[in-house]
N, C-alpha and C positions, 0 to 999 in steps of 0.2 A: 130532869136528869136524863142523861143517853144511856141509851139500851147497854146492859154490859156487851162484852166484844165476844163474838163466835170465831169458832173456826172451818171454815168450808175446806175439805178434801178431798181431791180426784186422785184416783189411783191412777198410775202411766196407764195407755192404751199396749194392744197384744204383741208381746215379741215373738220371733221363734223359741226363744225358751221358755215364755213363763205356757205360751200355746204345748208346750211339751211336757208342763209340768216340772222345770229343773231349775234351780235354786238360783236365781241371778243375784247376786250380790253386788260387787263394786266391777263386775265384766260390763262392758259399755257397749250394750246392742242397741241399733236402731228399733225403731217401730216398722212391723210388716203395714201393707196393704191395711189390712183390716184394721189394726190400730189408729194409720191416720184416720181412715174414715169414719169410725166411733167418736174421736178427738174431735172432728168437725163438727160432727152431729152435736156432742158437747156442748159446744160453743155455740151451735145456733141457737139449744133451748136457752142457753143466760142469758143471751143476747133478749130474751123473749120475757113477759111477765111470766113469775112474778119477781123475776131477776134482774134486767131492764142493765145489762151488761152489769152488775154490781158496780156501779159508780161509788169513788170513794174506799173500797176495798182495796188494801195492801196484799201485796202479791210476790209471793216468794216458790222458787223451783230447785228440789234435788241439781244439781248442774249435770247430771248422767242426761244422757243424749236421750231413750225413750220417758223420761218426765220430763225435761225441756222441753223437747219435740209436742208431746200433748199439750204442752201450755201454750206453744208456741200456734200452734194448728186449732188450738179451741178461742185464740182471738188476743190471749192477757200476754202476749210476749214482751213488747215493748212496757207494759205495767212491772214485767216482775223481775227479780234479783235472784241469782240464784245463792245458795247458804247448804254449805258441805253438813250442816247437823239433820240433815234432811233426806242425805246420801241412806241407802238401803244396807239392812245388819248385812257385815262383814261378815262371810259363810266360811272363811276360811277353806279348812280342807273339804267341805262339803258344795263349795262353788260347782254349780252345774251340775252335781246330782239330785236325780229324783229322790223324791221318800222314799218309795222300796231299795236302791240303792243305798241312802244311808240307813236304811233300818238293815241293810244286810251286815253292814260293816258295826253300828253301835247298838244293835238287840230290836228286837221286833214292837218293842214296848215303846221306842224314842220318839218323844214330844219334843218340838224346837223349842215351844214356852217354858217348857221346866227344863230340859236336859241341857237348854244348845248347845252350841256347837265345838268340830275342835279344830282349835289352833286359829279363831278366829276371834270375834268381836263377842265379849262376853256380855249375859246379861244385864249386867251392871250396868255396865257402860252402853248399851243399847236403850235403857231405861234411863239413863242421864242425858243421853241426846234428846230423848221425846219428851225429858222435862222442860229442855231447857228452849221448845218449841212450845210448851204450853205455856212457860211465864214470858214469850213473848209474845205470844197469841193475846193475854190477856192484859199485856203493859198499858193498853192506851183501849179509849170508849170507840173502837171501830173496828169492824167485822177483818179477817182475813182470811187469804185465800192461797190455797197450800195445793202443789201440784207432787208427790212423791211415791210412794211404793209400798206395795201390799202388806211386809211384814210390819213396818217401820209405821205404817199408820194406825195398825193396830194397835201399835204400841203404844200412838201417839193418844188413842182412844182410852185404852186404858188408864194412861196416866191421866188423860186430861177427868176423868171421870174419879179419881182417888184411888184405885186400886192396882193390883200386884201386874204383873206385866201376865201372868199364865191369862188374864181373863182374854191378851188376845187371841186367844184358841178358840173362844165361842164366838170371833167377828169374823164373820166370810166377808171376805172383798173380793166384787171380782175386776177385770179390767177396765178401766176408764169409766167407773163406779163413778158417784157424788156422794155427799154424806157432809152431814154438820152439826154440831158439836156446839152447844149451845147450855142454857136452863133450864131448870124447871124449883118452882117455891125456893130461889134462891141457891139450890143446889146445882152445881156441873151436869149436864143431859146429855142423850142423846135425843137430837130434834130431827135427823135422817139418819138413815144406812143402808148401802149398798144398794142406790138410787140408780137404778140402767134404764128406766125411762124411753133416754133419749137411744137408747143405742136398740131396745126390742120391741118398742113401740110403735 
């Protein structure tokens, strides 16, 4: 019988805003300098054991310019499809602010996980996007491989693992990160996170 099916995760590599700390949601910035080059770096470890390019791995990207661009610069561009359910939570009126900014404006206390956000993509619905990435994640006996966005993967984490979308407040990701999403005793795991490796190694 074949392995059940994972899901491998890159977070985009650095823009000017997430380098700034400010909320990028559906705004379409490129990757600076430093983002491609992590992105490369990327792709030469898969390229390497015990990755061996993931032959056979389906490949799906955010269609937002800095997750394309990293999937496209770490080698899988021509493998992957891009799928809008992949696209990063809608921040609404919080687009391009910092934390302290929206903690000035909604209380000093404001979690994205439990509060979110206003006038934007509710948690609900942010939480049915990243289901509906795990039950395709898990449709057929073969690994895949997921290029999209910090909050959006967290979430994808959480649900793939069974529980509420706040647990993604305890996953640090950081940029052009690896991480995979896997078993254990038959249960949903985590088997990496927040794999930089290749970028501080």
């Amino acid at each position: 019988m074949a392995n059940p099916a994972r899901i491998l995760l890159v977070r985009h590599g650095e823009t000017e805003w997430s380098r700034l700390g400010r909320h990028t949601g559906r705004t379409d910035l490129p990757l600076v300098d430093e983002g491609r080059r992590t992105a490369e770096l990327l792709g030469e470890r898969l390229r390497r054991a015990p990755w061996h390019g993931l032959p056979g791995v389906e490949v799906r990207t955010s269609p937002l310019a800095r997750a394309a661009q990293t999937c496209e610069l770490a080698g899988f561009g021509p493998r992957a499809r891009p799928w809008d359910a992949l696209l990063e939570w809608d921040y609404g009126a919080y687009e391009g602010l910092t934390t302290p900014q929206i903690r000035a404006r909604a209380g000093d206390d404001w979690l994205i996980w439990r509060d979110g956000v206003a006038d934007g993509e509710t948690r609900a619905q942010l939480a049915a996007r990243a289901d509906e990435a795990v039950a395709w994640a898990r449709s057929a006996e073969r690994d895949v491989l997921v290029f999209a966005h910090g909050h959006f993967l967290r979430a994808l984490a959480a649900r793939w693992l069974g529980l509420d979308l706040e647990f993604g407040a305890r996953l640090r990701l950081d940029a052009c990160a690896l991480s995979v999403l896997g078993w254990a005793y038959g249960m949903p795991a985590v088997e990496r996170w927040n794999d930089t490796a290749h970028v501080t190694g």
